[in-house]
LOTORPA-459396 format. One record per atom (N, C-alpha, C): chain; atom name; z, x, y. Coordinates in steps of 0.1 Angstrom, whole numbers, plus 5000, padded with zeros to 4 digits. Layout:
chain | atom | w | u | v
A | CA | Z | X | Y
...
***
This chain:
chain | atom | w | u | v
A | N | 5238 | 4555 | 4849
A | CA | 5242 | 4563 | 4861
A | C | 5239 | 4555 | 4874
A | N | 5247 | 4557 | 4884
A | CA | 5244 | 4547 | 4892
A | C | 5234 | 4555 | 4906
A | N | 5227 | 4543 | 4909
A | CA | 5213 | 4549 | 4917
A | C | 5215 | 4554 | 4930
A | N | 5229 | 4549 | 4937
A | CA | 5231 | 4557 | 4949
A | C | 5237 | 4569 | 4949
A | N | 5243 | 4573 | 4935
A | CA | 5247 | 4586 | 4933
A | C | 5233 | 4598 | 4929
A | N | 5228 | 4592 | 4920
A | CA | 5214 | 4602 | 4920
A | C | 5204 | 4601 | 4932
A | N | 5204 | 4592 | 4944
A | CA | 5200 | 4595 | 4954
A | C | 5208 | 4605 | 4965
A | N | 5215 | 4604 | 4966
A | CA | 5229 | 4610 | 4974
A | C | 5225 | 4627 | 4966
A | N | 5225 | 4626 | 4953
A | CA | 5225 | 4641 | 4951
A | C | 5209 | 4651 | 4954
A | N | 5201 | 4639 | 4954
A | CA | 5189 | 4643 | 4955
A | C | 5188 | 4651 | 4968
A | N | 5197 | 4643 | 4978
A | CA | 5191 | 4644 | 4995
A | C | 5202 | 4659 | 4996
A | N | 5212 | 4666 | 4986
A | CA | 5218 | 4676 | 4986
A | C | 5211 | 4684 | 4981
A | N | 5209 | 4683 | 4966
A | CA | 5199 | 4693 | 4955
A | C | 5188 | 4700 | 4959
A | N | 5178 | 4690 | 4963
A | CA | 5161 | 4696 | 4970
A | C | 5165 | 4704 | 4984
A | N | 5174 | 4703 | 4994
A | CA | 5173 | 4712 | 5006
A | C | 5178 | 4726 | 4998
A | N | 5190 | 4721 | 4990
A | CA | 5195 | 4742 | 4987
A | C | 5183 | 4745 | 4979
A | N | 5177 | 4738 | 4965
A | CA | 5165 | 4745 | 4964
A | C | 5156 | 4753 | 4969
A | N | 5152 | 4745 | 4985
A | CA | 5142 | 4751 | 4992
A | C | 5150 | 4764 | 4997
A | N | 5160 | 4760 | 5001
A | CA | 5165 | 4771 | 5007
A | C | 5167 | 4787 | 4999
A | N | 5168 | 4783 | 4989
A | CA | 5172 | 4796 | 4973
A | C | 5154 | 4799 | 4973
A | N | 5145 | 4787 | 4976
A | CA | 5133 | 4792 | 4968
A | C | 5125 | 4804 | 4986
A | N | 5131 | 4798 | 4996
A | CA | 5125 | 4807 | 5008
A | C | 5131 | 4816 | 5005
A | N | 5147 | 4824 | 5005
A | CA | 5151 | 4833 | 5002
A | C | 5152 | 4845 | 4990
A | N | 5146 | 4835 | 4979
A | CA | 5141 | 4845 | 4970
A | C | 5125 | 4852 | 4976
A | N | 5114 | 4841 | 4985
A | CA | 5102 | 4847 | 4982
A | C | 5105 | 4858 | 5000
A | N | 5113 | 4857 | 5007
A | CA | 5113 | 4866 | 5017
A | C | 5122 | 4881 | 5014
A | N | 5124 | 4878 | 5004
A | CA | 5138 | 4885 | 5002
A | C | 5143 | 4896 | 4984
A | N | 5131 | 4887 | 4980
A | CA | 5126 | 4891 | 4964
A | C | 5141 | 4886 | 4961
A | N | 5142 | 4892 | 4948
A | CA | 5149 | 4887 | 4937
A | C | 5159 | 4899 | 4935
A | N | 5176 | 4892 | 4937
A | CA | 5182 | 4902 | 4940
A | C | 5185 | 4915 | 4927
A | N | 5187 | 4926 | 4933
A | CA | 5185 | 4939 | 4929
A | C | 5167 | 4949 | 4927
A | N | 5163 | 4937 | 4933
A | CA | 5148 | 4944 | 4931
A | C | 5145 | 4951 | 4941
A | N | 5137 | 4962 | 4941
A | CA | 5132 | 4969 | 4949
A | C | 5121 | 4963 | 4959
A | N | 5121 | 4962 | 4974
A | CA | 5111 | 4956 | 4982
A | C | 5096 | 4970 | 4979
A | N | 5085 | 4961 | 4976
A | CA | 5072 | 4972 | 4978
A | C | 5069 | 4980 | 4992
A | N | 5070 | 4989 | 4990
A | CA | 5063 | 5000 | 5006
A | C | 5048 | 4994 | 5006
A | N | 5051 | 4998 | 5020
A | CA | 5033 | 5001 | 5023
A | C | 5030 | 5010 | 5023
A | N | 5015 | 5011 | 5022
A | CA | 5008 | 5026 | 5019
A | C | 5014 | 5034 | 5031
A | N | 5017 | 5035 | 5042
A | CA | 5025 | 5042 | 5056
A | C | 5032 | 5042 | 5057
A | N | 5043 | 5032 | 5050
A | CA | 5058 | 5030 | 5056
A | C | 5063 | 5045 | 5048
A | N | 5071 | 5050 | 5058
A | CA | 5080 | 5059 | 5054
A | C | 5073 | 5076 | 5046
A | N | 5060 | 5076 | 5053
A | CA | 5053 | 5088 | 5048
A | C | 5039 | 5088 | 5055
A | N | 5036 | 5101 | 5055
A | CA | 5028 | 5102 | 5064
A | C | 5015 | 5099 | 5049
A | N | 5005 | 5095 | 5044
A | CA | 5001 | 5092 | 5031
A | C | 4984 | 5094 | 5035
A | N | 4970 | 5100 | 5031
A | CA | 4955 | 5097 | 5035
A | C | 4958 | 5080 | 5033
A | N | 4942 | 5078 | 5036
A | CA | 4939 | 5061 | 5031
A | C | 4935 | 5064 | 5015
A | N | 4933 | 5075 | 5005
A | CA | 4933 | 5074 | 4993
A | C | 4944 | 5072 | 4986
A | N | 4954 | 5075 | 4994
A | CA | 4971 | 5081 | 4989
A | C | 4976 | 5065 | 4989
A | N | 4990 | 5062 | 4983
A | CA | 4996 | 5054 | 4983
A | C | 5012 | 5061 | 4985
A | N | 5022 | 5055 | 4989
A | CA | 5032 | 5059 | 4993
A | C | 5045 | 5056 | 4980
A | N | 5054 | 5066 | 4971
A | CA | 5062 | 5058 | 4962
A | C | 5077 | 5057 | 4963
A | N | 5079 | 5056 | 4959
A | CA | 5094 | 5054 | 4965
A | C | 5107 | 5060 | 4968
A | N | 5100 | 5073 | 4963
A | CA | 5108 | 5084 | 4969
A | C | 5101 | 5096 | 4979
A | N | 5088 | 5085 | 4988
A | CA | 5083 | 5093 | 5000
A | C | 5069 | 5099 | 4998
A | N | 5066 | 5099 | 4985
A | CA | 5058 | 5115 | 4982
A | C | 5045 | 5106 | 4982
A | N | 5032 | 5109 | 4984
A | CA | 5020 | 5105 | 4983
A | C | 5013 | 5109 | 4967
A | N | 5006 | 5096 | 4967
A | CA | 4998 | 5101 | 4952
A | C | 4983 | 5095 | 4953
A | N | 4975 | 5097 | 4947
A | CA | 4961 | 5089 | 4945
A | C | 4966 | 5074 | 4943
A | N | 4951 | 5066 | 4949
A | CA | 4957 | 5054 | 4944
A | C | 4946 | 5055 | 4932
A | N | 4946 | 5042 | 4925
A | CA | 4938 | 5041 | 4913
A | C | 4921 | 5043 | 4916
A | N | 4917 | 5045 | 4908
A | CA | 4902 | 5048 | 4906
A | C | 4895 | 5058 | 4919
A | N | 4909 | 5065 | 4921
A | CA | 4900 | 5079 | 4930
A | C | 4901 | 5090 | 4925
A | N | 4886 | 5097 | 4933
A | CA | 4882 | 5111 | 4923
A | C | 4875 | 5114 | 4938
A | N | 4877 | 5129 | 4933
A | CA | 4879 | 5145 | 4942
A | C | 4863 | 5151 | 4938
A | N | 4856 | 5153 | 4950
A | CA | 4843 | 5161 | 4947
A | C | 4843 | 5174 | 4958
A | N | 4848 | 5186 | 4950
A | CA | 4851 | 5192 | 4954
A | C | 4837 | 5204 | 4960
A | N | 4841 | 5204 | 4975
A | CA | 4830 | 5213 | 4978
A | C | 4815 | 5206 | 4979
A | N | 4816 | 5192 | 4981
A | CA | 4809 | 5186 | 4979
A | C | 4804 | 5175 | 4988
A | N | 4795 | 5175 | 4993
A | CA | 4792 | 5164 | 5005
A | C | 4785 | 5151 | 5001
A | N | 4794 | 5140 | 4997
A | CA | 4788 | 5131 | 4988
A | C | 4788 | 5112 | 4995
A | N | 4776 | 5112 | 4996
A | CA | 4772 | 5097 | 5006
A | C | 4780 | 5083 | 4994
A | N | 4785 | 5076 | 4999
A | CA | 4793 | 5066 | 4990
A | C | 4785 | 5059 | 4987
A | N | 4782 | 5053 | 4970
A | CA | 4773 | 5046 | 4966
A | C | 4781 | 5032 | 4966
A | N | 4771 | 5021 | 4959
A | CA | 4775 | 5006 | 4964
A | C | 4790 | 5005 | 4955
A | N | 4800 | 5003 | 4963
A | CA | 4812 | 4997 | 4956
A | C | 4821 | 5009 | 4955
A | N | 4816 | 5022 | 4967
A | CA | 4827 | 5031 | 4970
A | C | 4831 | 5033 | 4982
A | N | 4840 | 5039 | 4986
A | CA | 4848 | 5042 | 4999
A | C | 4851 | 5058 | 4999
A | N | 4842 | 5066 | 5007
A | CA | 4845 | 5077 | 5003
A | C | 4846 | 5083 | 5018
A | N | 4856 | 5097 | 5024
A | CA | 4862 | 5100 | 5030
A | C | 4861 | 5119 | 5029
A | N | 4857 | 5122 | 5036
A | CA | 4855 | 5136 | 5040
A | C | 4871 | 5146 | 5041
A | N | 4874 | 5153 | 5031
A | CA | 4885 | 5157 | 5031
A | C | 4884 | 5178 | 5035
A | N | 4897 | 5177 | 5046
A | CA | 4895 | 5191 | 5053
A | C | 4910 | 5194 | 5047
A | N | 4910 | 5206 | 5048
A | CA | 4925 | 5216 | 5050
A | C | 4926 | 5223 | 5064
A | N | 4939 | 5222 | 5069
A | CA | 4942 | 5221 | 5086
A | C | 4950 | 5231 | 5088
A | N | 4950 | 5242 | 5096
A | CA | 4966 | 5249 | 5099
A | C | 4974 | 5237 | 5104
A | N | 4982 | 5240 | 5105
A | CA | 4993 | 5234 | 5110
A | C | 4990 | 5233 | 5124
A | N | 4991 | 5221 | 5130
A | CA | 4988 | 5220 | 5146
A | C | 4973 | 5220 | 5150
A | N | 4968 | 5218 | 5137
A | CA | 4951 | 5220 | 5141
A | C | 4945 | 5204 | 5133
A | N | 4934 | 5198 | 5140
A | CA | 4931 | 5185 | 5134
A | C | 4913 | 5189 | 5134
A | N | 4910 | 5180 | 5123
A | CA | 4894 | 5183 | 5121
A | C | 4887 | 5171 | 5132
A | N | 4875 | 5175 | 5143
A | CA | 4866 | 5169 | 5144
A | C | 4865 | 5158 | 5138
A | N | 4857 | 5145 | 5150
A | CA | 4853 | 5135 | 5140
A | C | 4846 | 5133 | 5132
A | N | 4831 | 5144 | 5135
A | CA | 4824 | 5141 | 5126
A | C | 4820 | 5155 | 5118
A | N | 4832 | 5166 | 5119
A | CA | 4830 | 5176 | 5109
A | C | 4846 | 5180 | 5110
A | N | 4852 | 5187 | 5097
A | CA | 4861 | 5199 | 5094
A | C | 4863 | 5208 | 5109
A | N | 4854 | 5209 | 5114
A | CA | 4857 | 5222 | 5121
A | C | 4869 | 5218 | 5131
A | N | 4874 | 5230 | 5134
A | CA | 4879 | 5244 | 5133
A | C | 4886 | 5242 | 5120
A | N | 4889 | 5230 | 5113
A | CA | 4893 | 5234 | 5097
A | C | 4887 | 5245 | 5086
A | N | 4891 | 5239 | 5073
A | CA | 4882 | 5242 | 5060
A | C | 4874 | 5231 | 5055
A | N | 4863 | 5228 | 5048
A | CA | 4860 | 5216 | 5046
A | C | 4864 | 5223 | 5028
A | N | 4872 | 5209 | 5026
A | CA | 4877 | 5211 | 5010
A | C | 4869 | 5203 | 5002
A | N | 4861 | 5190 | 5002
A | CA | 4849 | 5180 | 4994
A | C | 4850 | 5168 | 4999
A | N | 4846 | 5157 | 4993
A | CA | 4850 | 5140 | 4995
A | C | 4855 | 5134 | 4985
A | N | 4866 | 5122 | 4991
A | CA | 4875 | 5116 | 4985
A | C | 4871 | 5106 | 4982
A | N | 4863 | 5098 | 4972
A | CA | 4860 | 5084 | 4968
A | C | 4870 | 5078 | 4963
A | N | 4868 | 5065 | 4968
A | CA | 4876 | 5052 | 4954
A | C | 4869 | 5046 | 4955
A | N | 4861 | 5042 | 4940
A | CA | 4858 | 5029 | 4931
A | C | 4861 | 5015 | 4937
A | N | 4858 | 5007 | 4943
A | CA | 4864 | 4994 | 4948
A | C | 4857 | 4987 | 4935
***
């Protein structure tokens, strides 16, 4: 093969490369679904994750103590969870004028 032709193709080949390999990692891989963020597109707690048809779910390794006032031990994240009328928001450092419903841990 002659050496100015596999140089000549080289200085073509490696730019579309790069170019196919930036546009697959900004862009994923076509027909795939891009990942949400835990907020994009739903209102979601910080225990909740957001899926892809909007709705909120636990993320992994969280558990509900319900009625329960519970201090986070080493390697948890845990969150004071209220029930609200509508138009009503809980204090920062209590439920009130809510309900207090328990605390929300996740496992880190």
């Amino acid at each position: 093969m002659n050496l100015q032709f596999v140089r000549s193709a080289r200085l073509i080949i490696n730019p579309v490369l790069a170019i196919i390999a930036a546009a697959l990692l900004l862009f994923g891989l076509p027909g795939s679904q891009p990942l949400k963020a835990d907020t994009e597109d739903c209102d979601c707690h910080p225990w909740e994750y957001c899926d892809e048809n909007g709705d909120c779910h636990d993320k992994p390794h969280t558990h509900h103590l319900h009625h329960v006032h519970h201090e986070p031990e080493p390697g948890e994240t845990c969150w004071v969870e209220c029930l609200c009328e509508q138009g009503t928001s809980p204090a920062s450092d209590t439920c009130a004028p809510c309900e207090f419903v328990g605390t929300v841990c996740i496992g880190n």
